[in-house]
GULOFI-809784 format. One record per residue (C-alpha): residue number from 1; residue in one letter; chain; y, z, x. Coordinates in nm, 2 decimals. Layout:
<rs>
i NUM	aa A	ch A	y Y	z Z	x X;
...
</rs>
This chain:
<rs>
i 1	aa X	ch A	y 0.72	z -0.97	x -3.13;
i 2	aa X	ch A	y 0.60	z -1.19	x -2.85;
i 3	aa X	ch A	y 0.73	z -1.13	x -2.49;
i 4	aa X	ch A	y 0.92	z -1.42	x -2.40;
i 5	aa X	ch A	y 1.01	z -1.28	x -2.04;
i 6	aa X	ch A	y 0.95	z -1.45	x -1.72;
i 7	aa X	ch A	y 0.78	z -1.28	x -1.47;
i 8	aa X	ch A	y 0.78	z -1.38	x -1.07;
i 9	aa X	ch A	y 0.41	z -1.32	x -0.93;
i 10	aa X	ch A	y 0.41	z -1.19	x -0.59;
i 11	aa X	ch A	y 0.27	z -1.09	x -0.28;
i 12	aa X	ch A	y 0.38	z -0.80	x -0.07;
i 13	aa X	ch A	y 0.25	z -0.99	x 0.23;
i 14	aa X	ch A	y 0.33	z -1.37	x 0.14;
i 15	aa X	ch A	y 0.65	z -1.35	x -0.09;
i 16	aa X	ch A	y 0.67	z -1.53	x -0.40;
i 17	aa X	ch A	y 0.31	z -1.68	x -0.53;
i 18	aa X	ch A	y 0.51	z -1.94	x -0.74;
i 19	aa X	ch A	y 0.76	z -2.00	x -0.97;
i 20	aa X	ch A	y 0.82	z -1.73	x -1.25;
i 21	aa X	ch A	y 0.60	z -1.81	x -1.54;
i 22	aa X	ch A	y 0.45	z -1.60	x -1.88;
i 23	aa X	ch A	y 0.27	z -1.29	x -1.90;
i 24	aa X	ch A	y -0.08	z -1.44	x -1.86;
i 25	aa X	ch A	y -0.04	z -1.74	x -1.64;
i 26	aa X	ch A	y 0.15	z -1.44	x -1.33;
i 27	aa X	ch A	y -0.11	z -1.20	x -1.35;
i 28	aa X	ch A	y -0.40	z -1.47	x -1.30;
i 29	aa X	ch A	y -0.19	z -1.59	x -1.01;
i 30	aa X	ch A	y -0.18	z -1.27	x -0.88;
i 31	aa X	ch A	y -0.55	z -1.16	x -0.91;
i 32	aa X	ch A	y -0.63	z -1.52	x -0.78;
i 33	aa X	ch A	y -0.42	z -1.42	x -0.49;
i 34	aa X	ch A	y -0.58	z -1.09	x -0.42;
i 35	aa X	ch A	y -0.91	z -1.20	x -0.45;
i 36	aa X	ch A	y -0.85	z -1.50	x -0.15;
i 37	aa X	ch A	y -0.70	z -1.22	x 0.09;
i 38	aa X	ch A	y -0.84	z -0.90	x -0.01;
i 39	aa X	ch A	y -0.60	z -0.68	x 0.25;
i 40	aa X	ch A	y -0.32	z -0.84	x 0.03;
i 41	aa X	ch A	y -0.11	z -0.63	x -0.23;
i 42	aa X	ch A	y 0.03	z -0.84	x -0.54;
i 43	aa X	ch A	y 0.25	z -0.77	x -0.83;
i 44	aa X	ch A	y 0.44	z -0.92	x -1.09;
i 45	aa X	ch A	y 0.76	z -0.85	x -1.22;
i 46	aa X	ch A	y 1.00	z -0.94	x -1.47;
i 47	aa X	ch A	y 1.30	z -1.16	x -1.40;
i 48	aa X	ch A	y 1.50	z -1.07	x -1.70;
i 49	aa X	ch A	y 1.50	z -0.75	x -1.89;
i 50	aa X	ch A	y 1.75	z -0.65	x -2.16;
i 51	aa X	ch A	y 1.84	z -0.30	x -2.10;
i 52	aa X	ch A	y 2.00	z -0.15	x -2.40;
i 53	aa X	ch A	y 2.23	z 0.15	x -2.31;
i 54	aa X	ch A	y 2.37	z 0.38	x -2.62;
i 55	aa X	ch A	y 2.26	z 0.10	x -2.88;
i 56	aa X	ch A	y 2.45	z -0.21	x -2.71;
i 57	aa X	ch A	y 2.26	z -0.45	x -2.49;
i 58	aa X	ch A	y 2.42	z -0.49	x -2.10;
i 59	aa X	ch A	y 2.52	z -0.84	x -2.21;
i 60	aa X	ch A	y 2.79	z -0.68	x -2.39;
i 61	aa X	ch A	y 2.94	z -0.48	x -2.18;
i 62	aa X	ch A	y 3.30	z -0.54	x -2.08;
i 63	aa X	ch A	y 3.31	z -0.52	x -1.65;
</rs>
């Protein structure tokens, strides 16, 4: 199954390096990034995850 997640590229130093995009596209940002301004750290990370909690998904439980 294909991961259909956004993920946010960023830099610890600079903030966001974009707008959150797939898998590939974040992580070529990123190393794109890093490679400019080596003393930078980057990371991506995902802006949605469904988190499944004793076998129902957080969009189901009641607040």
């Amino acid at each position: 199954m294909p991961d259909r997640r956004l993920w946010m590229p960023r830099c610890r130093t600079c903030g966001p390096l974009g707008k959150p995009t797939g898998l590939d596209e974040a992580v070529t940002s990123c190393t794109r990034h890093a490679n400019q301004y080596p003393n930078h750290q980057t990371a991506w990370y995902p802006t949605y995850a469904q988190i499944i909690v004793k076998g129902t998904s957080n969009d189901s439980i009641n607040h």
